[in-house]
C-alpha positions as CSV (number, residue, x, y, z in Angstrom):
1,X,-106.0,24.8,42.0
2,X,-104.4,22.3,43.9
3,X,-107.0,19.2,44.3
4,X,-111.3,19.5,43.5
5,X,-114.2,17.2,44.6
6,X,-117.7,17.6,43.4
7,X,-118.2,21.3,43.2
8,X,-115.7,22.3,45.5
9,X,-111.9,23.9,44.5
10,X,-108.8,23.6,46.6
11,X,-107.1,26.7,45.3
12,X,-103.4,27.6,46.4
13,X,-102.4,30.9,47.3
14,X,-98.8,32.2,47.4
15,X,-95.5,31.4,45.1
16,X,-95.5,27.4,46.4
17,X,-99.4,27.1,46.5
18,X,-99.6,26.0,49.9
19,X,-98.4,28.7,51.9
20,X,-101.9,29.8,52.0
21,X,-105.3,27.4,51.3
22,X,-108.7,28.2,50.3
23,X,-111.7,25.6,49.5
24,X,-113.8,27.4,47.2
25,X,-117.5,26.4,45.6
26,X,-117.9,28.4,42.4
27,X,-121.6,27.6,42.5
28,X,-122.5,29.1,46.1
29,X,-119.9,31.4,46.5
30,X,-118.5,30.1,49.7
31,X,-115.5,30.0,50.5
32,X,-113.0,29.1,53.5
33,X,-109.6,30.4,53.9
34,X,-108.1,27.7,55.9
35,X,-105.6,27.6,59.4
36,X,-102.5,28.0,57.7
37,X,-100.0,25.2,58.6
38,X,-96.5,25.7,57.2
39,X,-94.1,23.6,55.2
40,X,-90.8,23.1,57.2
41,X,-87.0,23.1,54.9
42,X,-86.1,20.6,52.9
43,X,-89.6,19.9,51.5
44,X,-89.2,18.1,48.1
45,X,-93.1,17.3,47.4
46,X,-96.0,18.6,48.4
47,X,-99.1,16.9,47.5
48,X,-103.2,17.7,48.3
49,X,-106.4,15.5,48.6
50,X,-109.8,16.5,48.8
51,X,-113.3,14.6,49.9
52,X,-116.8,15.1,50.5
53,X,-117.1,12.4,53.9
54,X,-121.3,12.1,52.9
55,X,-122.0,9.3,55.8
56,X,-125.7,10.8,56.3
57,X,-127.6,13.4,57.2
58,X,-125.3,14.0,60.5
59,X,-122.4,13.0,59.3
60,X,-121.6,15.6,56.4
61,X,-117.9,17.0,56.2
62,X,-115.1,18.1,53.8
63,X,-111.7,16.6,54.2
64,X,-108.3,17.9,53.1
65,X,-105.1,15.4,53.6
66,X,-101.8,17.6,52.7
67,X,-98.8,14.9,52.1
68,X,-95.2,16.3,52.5
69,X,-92.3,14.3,51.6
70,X,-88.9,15.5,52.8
71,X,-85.4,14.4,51.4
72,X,-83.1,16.4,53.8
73,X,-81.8,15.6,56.2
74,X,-83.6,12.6,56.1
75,X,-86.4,11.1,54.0
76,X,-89.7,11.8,56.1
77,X,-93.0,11.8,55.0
78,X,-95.6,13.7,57.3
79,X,-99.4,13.3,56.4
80,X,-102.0,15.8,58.1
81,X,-105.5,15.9,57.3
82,X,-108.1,19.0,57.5
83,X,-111.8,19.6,58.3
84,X,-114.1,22.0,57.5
85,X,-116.7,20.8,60.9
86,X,-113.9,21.7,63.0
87,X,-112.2,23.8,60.5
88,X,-108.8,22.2,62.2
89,X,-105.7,20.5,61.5
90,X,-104.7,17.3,62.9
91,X,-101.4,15.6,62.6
92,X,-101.6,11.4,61.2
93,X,-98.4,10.9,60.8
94,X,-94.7,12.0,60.4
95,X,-92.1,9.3,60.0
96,X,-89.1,8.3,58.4
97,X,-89.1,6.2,55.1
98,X,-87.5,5.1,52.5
99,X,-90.7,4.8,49.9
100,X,-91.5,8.5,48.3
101,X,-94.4,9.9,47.2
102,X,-93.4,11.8,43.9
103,X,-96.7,12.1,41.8
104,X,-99.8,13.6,42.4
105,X,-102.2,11.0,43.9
106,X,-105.8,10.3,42.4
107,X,-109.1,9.8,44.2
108,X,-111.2,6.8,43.7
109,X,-114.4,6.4,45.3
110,X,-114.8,10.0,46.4
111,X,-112.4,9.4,49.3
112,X,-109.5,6.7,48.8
113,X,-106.6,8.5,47.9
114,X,-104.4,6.4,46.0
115,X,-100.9,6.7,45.3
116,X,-97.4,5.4,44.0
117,X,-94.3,5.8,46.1
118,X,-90.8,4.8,44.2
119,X,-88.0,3.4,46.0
120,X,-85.7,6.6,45.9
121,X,-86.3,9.4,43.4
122,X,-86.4,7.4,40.6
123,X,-89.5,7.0,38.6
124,X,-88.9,3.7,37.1
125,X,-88.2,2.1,40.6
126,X,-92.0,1.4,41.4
127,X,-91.5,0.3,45.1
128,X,-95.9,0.1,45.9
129,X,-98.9,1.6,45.3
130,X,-100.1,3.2,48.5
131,X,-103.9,4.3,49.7
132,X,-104.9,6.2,52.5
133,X,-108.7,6.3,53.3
134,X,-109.5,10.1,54.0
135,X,-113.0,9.1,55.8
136,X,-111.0,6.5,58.4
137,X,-108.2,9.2,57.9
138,X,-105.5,6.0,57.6
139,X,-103.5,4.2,55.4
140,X,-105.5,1.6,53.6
141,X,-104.2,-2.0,52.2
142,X,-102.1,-1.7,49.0
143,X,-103.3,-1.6,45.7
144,X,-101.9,-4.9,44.1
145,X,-101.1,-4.7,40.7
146,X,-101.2,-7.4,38.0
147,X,-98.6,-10.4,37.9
148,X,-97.4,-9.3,34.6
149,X,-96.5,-5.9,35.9
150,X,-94.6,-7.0,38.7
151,X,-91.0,-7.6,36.7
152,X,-88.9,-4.9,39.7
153,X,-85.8,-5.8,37.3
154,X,-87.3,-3.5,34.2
155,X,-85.6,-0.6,34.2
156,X,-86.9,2.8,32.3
157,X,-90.4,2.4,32.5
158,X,-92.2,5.4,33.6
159,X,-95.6,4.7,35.6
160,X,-98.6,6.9,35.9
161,X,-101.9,6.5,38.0
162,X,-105.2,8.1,37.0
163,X,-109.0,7.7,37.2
164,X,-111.0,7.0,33.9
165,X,-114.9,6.5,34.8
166,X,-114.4,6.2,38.1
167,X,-111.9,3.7,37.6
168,X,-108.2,3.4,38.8
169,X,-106.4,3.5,35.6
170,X,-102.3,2.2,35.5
171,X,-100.2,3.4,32.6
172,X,-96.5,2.1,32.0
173,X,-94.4,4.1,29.7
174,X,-91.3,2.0,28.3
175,X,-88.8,5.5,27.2
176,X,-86.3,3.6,25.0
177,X,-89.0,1.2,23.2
178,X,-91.4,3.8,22.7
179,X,-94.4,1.4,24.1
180,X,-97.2,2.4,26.5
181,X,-99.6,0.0,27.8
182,X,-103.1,1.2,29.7
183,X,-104.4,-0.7,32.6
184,X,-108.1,0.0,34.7
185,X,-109.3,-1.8,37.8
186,X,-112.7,-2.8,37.1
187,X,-113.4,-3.4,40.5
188,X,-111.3,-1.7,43.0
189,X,-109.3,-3.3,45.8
190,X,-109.5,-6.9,43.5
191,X,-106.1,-7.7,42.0
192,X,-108.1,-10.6,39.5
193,X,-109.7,-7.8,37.9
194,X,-107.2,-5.6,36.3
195,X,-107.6,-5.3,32.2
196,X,-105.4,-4.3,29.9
197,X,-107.2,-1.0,28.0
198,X,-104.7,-0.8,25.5
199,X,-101.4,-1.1,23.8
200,X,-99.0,0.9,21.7
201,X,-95.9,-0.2,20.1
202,X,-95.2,2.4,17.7
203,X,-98.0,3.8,16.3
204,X,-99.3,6.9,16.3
205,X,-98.1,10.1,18.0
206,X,-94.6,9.1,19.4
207,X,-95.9,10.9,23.0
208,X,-99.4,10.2,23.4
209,X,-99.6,9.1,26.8
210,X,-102.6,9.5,29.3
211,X,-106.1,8.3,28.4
212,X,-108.7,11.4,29.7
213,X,-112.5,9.6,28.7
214,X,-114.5,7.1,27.2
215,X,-116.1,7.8,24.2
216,X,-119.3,4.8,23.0
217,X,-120.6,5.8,19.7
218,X,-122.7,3.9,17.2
219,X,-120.1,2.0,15.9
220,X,-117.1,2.5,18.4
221,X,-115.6,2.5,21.5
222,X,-113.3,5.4,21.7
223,X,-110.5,6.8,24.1
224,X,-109.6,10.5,23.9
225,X,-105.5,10.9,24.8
226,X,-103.9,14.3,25.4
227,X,-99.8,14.5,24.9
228,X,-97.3,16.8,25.5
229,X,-97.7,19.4,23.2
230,X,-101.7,19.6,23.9
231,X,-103.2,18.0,20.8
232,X,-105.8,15.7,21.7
233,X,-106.3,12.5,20.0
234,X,-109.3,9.9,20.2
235,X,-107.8,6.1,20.0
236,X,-109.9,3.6,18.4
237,X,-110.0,0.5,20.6
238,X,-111.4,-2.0,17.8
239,X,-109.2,-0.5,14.9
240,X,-106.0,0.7,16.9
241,X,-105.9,4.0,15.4
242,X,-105.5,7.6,16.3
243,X,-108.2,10.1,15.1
244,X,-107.4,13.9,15.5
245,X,-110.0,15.6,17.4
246,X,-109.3,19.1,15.2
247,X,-108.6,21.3,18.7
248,X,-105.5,21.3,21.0
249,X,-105.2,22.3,24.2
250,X,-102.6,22.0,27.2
251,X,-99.8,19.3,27.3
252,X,-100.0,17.0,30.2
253,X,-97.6,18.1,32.5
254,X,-99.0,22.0,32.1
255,X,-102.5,21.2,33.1
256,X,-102.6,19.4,36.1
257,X,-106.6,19.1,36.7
258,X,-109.0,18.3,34.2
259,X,-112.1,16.9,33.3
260,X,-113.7,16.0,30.1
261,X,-117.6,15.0,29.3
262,X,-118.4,13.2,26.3
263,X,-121.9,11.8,24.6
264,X,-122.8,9.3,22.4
265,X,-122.4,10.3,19.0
């Protein structure tokens, strides 16, 4: 599976997972093999987005952006977008550029696909956080960040971008220090309301990293963390402590979808 929306699967078919596409609903049973549109050489990344583009009643489509950055010879990035009223390709963009898109991108609001490209192929060189709108299909305006985050001069800090409620959620990962700090976007597009969720200095499991839910229970608000090696963890917010959940599952970087649903306890 290479991106999901609603009840709808993007699955991947073949040994890169985009040689061959196939939007899937489990719950209906339909399914769409899609126009297959090739890769060319020298592709480094290749990245998927999928929306449900609900206007109204006549205005009810399924959009697919595929993202392709290419490092030789040149760094290009090509963007095309999908859809399953015309069940066609189209072509958005294909330029030259020195900003890559390494990560996967995450999907706010059912269709802003949001995104950090690095200056090079490092992943502590945080260059912007980019956002195309799959309904306009076009880049949107940058996601600001917070002033405190903005220090280009710190080196080894890993950055990750996720959604948490429906929230854009920022993470910075500090390697040598050991630190992690978790960010959300209360409302979206409005620099003034980034919050700081949390922040580690040593404690805990030394690579907890990505925040998954919220948990409210009668006493506490909780956060349930995954790391690497798949244990999960819920993180105390008032007390600053990690609670094990008594099941493990897959690290981070082996599952790359998920979803998680919690209830008040």
């Amino acid at each position: 599976m290479v991106a999901c929306c609603e009840s709808y699967l993007l699955i991947g078919v073949g040994y890169t997972d985009h040689e061959g596409l196939i939007l899937f609903n489990p719950t209906t049973r339909f399914y769409r093999l899609l126009p297959k549109v090739y890769v060319a050489n020298g592709a480094d990344y290749v990245h998927f987005g999928l929306c449900h583009c609900l206007d109204d009643e006549f205005n009810d489509d399924f959009k697919i952006v595929r993202l392709v950055q290419y490092n030789k010879p040149h760094t290009l990035r090509e963007v095309i977008v999908y859809s399953l009223s015309t069940n066609s390709w189209k072509s958005i963009e294909f330029i030259q550029t020195t900003n890559q898109l390494i990560a996967d991108p995450v999907l706010i609001q059912n269709h802003l696909l949001v995104m950090i490209f690095y200056d090079g192929s490092r992943y502590d060189r945080l260059k912007r956080i980019g956002c195309f709108d799959m309904k306009a299909e076009r880049w949107s305006n940058d996601v600001l960040l917070p002033d405190i985050l903005l220090n280009k001069k710190c080196k080894g800090v890993l950055y990750h971008l996720g959604a948490l409620e429906g929230q854009l959620r920022f993470s910075c990962y500090h390697v040598k220090k050991s630190t992690y700090s978790i960010w959300v976007m209360k409302d979206y597009g409005v620099k003034e309301s980034w919050v700081k969720l949390m922040s580690v200095s040593g404690e805990g499991p030394n690579d907890v990293y990505h925040p998954i839910v919220y948990r409210e229970g009668s006493s506490h608000e909780l956060l349930c963390i995954p790391n690497y090696s798949g244990k999960y963890y819920w993180y105390n917010l008032r007390d600053k402590q990690f609670i094990e959940t008594g099941f493990d599952g897959e690290g981070l970087y082996r599952t790359k979808y998920s979803c998680a649903y919690v209830t008040a306890v």
